[in-house]
N, CA, C and O of each residue as an XYZ file, in Angstrom:
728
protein
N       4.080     69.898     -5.667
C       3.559     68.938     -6.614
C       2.067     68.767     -6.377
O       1.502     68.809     -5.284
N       1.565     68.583     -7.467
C      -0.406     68.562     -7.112
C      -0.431     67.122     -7.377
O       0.267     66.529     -8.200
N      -1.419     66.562     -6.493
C      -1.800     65.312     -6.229
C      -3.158     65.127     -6.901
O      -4.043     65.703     -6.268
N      -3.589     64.489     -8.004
C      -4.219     64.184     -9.234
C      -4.499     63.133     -8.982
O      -3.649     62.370     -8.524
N      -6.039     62.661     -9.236
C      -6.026     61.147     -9.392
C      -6.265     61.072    -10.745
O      -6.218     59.878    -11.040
N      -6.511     61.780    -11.776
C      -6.563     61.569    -13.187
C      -6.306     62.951    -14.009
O      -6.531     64.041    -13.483
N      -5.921     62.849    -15.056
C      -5.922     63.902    -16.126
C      -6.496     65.331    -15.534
O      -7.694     65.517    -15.751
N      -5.877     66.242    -14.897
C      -6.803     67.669    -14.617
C      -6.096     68.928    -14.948
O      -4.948     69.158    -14.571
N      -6.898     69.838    -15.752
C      -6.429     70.713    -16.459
C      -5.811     71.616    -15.182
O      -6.407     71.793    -14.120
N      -4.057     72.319    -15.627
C      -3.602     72.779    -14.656
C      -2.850     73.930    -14.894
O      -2.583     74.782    -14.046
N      -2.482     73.936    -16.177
C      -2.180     75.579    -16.844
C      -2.384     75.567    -18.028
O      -2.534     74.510    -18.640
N      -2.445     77.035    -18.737
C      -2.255     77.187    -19.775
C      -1.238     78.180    -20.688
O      -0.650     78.917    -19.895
N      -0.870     78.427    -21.928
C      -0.652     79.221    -21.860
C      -1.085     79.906    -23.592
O      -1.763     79.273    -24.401
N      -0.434     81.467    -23.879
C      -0.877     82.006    -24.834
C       0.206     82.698    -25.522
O       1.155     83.107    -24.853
N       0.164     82.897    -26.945
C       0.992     83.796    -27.561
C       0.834     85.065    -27.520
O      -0.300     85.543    -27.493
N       2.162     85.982    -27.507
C       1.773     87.546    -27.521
C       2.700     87.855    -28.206
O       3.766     87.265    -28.383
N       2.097     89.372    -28.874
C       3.167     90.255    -29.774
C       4.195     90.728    -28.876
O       5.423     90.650    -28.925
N       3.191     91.368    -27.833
C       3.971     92.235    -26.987
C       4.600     91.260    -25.398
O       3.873     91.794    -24.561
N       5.282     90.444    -24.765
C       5.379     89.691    -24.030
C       5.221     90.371    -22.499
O       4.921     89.863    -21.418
N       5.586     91.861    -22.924
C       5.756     92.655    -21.489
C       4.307     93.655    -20.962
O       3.995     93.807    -19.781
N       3.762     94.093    -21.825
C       2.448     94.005    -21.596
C       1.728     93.083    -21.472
O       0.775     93.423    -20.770
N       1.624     91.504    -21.954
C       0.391     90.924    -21.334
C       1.504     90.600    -19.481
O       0.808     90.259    -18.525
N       2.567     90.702    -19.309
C       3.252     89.961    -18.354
C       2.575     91.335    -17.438
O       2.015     91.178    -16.353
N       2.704     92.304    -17.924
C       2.358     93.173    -16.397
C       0.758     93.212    -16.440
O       0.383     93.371    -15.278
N      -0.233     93.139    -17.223
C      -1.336     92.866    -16.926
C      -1.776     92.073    -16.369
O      -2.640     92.504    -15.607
N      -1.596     90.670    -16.309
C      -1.571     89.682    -15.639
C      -0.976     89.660    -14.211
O      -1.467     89.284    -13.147
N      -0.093     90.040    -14.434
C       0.576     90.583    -12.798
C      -0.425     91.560    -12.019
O      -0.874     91.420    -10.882
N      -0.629     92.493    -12.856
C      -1.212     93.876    -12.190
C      -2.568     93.392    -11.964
O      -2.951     93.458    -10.796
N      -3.539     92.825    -13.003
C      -4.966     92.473    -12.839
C      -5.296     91.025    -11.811
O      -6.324     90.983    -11.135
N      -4.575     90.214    -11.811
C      -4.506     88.833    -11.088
C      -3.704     88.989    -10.286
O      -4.264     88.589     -9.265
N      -2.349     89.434     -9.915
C      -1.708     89.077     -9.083
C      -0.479     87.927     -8.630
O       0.086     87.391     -7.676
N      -0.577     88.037    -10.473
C       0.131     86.643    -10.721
C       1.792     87.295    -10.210
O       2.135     88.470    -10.338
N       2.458     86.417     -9.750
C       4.079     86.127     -9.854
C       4.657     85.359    -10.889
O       4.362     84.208    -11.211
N       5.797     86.361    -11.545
C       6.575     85.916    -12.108
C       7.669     84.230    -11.468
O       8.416     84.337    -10.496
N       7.574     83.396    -11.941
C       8.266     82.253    -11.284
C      10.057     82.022    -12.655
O      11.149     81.576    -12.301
N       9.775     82.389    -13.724
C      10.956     81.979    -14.569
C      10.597     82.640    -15.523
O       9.526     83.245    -15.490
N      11.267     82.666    -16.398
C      11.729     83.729    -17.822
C      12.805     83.098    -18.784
O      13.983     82.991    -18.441
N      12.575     82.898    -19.379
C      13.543     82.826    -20.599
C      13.470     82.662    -22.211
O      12.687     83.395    -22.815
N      14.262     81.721    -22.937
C      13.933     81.379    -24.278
C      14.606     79.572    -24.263
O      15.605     78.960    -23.885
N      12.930     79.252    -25.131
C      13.079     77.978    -24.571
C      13.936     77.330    -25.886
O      13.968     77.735    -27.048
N      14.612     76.178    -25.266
C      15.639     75.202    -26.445
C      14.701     74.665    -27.678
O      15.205     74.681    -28.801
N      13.520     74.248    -27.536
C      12.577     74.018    -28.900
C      11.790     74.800    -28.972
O      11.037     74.650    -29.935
N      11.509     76.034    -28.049
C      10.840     76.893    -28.886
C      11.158     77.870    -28.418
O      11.217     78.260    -27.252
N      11.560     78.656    -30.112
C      12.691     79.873    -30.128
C      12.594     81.220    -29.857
O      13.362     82.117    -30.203
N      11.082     81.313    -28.888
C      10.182     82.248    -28.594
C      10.790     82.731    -26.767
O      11.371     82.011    -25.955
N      10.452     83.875    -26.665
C      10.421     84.195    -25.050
C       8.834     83.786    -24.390
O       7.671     84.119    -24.618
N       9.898     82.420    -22.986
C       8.546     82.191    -22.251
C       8.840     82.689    -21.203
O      10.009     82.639    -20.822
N       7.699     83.406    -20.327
C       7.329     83.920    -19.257
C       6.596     82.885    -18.350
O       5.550     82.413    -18.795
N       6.917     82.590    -17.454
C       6.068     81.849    -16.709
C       5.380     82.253    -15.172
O       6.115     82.785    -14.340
N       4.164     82.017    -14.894
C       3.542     83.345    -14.184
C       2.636     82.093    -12.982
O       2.451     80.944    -13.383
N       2.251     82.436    -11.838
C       1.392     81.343    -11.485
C       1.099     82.217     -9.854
O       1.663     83.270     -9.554
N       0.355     81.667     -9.191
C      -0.745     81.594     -8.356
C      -0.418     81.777     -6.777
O      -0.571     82.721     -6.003
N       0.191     80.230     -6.612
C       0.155     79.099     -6.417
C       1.631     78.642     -5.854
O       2.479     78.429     -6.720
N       1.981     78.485     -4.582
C       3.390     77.772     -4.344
C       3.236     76.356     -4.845
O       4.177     75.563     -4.851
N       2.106     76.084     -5.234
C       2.120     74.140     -5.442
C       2.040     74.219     -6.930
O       1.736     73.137     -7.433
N       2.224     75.177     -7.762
C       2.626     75.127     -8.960
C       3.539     75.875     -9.496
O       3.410     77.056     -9.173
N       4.597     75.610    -10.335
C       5.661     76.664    -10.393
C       4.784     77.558    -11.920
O       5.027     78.759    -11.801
N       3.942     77.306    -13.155
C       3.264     77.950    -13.380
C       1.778     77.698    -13.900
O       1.478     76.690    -14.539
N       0.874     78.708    -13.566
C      -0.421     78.344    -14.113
C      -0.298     79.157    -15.750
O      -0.674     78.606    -16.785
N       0.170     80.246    -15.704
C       0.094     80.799    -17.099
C       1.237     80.716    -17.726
O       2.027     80.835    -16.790
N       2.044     80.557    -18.950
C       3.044     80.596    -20.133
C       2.359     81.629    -20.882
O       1.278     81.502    -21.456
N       3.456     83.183    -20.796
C       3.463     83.805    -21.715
C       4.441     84.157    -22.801
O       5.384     84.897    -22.521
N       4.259     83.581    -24.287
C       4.828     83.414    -25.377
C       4.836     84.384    -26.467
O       4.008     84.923    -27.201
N       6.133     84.394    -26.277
C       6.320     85.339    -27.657
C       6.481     85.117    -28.566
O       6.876     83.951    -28.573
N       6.439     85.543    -29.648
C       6.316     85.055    -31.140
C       4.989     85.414    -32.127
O       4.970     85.557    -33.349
N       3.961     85.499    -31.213
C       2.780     86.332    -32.367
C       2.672     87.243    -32.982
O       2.615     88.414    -32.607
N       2.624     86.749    -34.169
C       2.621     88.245    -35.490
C       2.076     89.307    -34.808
O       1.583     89.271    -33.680
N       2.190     90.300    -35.574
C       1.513     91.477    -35.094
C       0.270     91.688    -35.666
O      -0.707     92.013    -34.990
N       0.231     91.486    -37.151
C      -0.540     91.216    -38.051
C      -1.895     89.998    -37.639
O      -2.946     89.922    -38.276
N      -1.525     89.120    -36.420
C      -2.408     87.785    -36.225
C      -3.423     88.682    -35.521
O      -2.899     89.506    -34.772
N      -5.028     88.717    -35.600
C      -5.517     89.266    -35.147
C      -7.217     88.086    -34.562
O      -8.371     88.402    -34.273
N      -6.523     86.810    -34.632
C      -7.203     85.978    -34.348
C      -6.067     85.346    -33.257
O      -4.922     84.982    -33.526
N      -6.879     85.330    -31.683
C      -6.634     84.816    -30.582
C      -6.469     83.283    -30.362
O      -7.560     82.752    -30.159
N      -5.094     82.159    -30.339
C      -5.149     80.932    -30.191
C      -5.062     80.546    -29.583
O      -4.234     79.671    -29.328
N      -6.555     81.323    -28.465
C      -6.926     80.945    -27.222
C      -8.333     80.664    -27.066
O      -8.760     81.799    -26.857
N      -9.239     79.968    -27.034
C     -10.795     80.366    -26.804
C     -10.762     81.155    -25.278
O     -11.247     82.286    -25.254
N     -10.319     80.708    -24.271
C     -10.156     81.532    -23.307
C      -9.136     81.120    -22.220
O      -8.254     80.263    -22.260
N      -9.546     82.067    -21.129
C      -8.611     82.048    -20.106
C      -9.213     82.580    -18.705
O      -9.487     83.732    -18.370
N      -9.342     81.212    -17.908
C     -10.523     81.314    -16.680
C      -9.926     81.582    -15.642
O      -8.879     80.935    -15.679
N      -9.981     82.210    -14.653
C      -9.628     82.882    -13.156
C     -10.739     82.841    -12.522
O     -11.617     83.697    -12.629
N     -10.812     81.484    -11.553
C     -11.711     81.362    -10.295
C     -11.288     82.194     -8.905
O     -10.218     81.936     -8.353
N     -12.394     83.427     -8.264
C     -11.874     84.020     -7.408
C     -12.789     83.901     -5.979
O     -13.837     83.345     -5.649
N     -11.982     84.574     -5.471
C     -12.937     83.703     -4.383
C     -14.363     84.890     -4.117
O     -15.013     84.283     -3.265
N     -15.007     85.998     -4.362
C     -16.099     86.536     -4.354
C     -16.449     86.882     -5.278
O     -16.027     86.556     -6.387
N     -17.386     87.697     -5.001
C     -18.736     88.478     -6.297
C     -17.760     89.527     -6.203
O     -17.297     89.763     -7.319
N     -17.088     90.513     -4.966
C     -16.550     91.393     -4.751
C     -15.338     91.081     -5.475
O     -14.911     91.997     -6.177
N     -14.833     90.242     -5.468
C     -13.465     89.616     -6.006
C     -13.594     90.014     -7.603
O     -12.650     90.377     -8.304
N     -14.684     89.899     -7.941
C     -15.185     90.374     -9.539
C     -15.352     91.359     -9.696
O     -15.242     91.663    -10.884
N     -15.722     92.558     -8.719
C     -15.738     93.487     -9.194
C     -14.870     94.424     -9.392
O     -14.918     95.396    -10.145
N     -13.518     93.830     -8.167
C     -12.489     94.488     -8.448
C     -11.494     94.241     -9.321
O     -10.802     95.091     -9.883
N     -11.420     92.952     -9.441
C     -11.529     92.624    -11.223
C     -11.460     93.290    -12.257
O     -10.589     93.667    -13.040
N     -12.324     93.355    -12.153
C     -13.455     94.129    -13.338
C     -12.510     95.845    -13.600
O     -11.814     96.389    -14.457
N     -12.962     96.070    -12.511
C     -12.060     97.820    -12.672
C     -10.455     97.500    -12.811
O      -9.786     98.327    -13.431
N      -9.977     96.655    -12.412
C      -9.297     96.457    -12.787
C      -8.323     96.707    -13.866
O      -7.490     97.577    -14.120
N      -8.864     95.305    -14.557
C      -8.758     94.929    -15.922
C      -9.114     96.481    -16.914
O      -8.460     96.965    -17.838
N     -10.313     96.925    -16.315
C     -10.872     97.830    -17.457
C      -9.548     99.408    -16.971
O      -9.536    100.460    -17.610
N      -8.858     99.196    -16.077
C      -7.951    100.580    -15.584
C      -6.800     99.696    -16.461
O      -5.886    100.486    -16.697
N      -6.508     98.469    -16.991
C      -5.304     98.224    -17.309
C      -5.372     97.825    -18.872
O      -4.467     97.206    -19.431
N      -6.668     98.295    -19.567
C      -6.577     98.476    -20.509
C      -7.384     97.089    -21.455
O      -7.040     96.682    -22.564
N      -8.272     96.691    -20.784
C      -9.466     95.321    -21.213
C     -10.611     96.443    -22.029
O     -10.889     97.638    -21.933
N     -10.956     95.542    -22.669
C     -11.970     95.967    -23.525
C     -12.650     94.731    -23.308
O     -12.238     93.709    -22.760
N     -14.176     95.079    -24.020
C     -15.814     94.087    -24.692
C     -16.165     93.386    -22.701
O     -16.424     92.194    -22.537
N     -16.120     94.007    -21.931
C     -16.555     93.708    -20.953
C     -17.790     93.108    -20.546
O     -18.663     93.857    -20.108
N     -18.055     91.579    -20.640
C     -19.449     91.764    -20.095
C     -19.790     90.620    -18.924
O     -18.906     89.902    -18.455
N     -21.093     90.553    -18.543
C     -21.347     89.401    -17.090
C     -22.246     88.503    -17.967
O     -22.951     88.799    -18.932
N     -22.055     87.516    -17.457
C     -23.079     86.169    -17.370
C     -23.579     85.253    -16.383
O     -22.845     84.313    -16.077
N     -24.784     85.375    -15.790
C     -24.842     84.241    -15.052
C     -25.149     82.987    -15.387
O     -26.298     82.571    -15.533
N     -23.908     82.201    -15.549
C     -24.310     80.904    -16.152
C     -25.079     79.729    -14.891
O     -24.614     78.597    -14.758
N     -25.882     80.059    -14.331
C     -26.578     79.274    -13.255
C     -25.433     78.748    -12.321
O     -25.359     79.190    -11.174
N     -24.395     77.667    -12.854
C     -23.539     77.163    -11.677
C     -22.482     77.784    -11.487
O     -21.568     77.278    -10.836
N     -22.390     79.226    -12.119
C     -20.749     80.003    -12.018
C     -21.683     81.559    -12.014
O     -22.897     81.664    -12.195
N     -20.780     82.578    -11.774
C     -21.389     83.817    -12.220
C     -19.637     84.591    -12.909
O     -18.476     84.595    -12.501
N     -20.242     85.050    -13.906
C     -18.364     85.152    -14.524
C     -18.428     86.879    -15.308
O     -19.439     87.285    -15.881
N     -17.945     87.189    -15.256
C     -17.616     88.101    -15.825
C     -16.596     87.957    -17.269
O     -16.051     86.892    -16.979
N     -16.241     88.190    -18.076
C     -15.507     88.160    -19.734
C     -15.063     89.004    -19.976
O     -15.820     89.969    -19.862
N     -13.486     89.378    -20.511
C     -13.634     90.339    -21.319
C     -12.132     90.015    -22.081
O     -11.434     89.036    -21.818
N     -11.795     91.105    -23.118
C     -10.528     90.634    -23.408
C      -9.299     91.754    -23.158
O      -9.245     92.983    -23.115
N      -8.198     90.483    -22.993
C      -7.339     91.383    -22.841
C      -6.514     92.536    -23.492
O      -7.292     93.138    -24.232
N      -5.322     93.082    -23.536
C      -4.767     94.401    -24.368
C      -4.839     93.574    -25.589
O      -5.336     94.265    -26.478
N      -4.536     92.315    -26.035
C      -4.151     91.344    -27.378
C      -5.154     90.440    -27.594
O      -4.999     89.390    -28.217
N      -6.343     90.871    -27.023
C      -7.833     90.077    -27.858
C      -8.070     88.877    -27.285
O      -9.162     88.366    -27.533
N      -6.926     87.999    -26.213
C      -7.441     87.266    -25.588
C      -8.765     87.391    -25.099
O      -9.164     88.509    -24.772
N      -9.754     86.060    -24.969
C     -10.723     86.106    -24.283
C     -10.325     85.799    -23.169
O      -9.669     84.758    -23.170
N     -10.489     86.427    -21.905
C     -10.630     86.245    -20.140
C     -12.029     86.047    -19.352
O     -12.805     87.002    -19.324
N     -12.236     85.314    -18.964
C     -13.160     84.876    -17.714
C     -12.914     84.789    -16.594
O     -11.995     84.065    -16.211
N     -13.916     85.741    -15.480
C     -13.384     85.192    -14.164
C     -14.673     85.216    -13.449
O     -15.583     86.041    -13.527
N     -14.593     84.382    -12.894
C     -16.188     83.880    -12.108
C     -15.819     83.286    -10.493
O     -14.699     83.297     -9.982
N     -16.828     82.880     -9.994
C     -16.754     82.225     -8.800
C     -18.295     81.316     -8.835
O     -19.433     81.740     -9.035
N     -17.775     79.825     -8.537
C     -19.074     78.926     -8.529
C     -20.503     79.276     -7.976
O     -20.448     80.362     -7.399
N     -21.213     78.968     -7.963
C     -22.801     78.972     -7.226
C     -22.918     77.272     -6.821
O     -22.390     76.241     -7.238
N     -23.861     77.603     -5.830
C     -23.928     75.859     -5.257
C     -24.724     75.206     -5.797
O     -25.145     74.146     -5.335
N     -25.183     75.849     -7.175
C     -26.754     75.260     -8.040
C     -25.930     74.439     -9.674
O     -25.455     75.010    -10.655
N     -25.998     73.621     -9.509
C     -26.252     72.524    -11.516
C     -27.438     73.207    -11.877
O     -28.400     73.400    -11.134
N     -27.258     73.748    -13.670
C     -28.154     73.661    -14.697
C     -26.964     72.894    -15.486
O     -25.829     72.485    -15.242
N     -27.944     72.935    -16.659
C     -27.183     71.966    -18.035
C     -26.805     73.779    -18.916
O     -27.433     74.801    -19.192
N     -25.356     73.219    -19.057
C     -24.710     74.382    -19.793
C     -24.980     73.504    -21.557
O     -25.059     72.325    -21.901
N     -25.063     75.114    -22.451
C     -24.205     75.884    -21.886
C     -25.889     76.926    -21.041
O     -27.026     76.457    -21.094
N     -25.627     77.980    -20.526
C     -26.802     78.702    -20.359
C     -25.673     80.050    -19.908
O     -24.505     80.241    -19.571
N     -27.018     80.814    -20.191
C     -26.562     82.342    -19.687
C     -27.024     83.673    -19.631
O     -27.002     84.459    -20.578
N     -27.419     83.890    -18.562
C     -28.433     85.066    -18.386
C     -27.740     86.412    -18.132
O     -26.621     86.292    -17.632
N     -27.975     87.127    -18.264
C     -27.361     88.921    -18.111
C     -26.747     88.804    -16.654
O     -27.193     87.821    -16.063
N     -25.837     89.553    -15.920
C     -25.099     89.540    -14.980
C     -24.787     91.062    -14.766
O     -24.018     91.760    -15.427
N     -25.621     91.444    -13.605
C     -25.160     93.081    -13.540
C     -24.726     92.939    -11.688
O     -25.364     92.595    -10.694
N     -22.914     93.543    -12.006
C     -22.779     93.206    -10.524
C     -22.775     94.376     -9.741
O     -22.237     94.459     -8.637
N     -23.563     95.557    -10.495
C     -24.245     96.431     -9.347
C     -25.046     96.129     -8.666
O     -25.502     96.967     -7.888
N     -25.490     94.949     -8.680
C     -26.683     94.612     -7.611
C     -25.937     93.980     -6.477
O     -24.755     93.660     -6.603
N     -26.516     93.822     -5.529
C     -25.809     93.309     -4.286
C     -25.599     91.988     -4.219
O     -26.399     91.345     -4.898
N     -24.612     91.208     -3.499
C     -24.093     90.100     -3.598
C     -25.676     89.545     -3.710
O     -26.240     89.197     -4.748
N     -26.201     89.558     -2.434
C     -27.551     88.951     -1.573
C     -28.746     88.905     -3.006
O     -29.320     87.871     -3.350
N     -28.889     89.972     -3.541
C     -29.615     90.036     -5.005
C     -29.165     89.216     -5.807
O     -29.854     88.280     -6.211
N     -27.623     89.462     -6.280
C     -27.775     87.756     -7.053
C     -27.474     86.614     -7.286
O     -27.216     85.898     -8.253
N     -27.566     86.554     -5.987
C     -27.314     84.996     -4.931
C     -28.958     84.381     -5.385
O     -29.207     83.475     -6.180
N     -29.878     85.176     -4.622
C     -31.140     85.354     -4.790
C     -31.914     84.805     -6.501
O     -32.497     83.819     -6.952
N     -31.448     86.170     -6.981
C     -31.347     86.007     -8.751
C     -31.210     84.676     -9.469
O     -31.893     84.098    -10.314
N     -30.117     84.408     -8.849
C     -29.666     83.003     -9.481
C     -29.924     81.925     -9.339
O     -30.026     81.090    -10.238
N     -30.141     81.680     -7.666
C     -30.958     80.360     -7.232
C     -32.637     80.544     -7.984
O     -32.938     79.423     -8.393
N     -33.448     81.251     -8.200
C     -34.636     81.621     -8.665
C     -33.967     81.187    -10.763
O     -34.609     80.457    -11.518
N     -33.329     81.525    -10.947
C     -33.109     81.494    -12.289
C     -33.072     79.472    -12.904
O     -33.467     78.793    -13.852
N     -32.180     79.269    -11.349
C     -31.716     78.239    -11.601
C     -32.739     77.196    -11.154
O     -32.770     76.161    -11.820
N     -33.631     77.325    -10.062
C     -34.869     76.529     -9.952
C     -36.071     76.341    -10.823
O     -37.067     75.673    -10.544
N     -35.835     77.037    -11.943
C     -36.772     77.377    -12.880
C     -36.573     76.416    -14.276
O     -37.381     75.997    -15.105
N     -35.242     76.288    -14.139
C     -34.920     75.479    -14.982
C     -34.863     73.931    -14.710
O     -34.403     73.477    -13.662
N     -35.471     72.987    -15.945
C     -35.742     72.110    -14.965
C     -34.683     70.861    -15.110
O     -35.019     69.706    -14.850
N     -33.339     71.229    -15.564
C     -31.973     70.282    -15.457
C     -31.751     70.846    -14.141
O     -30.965     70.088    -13.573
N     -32.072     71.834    -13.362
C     -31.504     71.809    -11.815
C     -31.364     70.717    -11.014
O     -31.988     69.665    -11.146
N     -30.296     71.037     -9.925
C     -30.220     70.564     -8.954
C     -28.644     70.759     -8.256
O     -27.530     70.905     -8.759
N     -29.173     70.680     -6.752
C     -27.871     71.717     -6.316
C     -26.653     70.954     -6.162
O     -26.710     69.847     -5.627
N     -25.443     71.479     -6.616
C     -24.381     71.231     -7.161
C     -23.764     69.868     -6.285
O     -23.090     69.031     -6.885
N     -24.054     69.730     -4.837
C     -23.419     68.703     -4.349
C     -24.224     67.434     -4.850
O     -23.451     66.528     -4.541
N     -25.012     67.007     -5.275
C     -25.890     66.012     -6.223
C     -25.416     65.872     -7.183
O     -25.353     64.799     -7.783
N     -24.805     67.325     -7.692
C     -24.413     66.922     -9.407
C     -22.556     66.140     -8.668
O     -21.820     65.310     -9.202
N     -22.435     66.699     -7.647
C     -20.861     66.161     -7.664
C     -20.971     64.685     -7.879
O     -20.330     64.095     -8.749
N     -21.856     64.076     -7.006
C     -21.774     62.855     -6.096
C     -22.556     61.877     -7.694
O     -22.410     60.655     -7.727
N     -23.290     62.572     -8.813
C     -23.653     61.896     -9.716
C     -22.110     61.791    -10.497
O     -21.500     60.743    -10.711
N     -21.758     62.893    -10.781
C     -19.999     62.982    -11.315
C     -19.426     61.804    -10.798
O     -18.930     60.906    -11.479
N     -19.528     61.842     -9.322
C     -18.708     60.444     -9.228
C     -18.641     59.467     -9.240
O     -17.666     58.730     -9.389
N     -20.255     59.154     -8.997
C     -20.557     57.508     -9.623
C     -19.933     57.088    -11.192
O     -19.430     56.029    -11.566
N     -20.182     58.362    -11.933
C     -20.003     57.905    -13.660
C     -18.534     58.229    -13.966
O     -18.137     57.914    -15.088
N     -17.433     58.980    -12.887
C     -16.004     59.293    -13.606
C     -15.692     58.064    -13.849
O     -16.520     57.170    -13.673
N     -14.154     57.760    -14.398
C     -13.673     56.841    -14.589
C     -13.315     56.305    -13.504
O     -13.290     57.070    -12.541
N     -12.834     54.532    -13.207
C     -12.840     54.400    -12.301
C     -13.665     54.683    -10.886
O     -13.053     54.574     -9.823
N     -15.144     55.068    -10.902
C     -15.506     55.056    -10.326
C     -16.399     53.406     -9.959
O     -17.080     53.285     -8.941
């Protein structure tokens, strides 16, 4: 059980034509485990349920039932925080060996993420934080042939330049004066 002190986003999920291709991509590219399977009593679709995480039984619901014909995604996206730059790049080949297309990087100053979509047009993101606040949205080119140390470098320089900076444990501790209940 996750221990919440308010409202925090904790899964999601998406429709698919195909239920067994996005289920092994997700498996194969993330690493996700299958936790349950079936067809649910109000909705007459096959759900897959996929997750992380022993403290969640799932982070992703994959649903069947999308036309074939639907060629608009009723997802804006789908984020995977990992724990390196390296973590992205294997990612990256990944995804692109399991059949991702429109691949690209962004360094959004307080994340560095990589995008792309999946076999069914989902949009995917997967990034790992930076210890720097700008004011989103922002986003500069992201090439992760350069070395971690380059755009670690890159980014703190990108992000000092801008002048909503300031490094991320400031922005927490402002977050918490103004959440609710604070």
């Amino acid at each position: 059980m996750l221990s919440v002190s308010r409202p925090t986003p904790s899964h999601f999920g998406i429709y698919a034509t195909d239920t067994e291709l996005l289920v092994n991509f997700y498996t194969r590219v993330f690493g996700l485990t299958m936790t349950d399977r079936g067809k649910g009593r109000t909705f007459p679709g096959d759900l897959i349920f996929l997750s992380a995480s022993e403290d969640q039984h799932h982070q992703l619901v994959i649903a069947g039932g999308r036309p074939k014909e639907a060629t608009f995604s009723t997802v804006m996206q789908i984020s995977f925080v990992v724990p390196s730059i390296q973590s992205m790049r294997e990612i990256r080949q990944s995804a692109l060996d399991a059949g991702a297309t429109n691949m690209r990087g962004l360094n959004h100053g307080n994340a560095l993420s990589i995008y792309f979509s999946d076999p069914e047009g989902n949009t995917v993101e997967v990034y790992i934080d930076t210890p720097y606040y700008v004011a989103q949205p922002h986003g500069d080119p992201l090439d992760l042939g350069k070395s971690d140390e380059e755009l670690m470098r890159e980014t703190e320089a990108i992000c000092r330049a801008d002048p909503t900076f300031m490094p991320v444990d400031e922005w927490k501790a402002k977050f918490s004066r103004t959440a609710p209940g604070a």
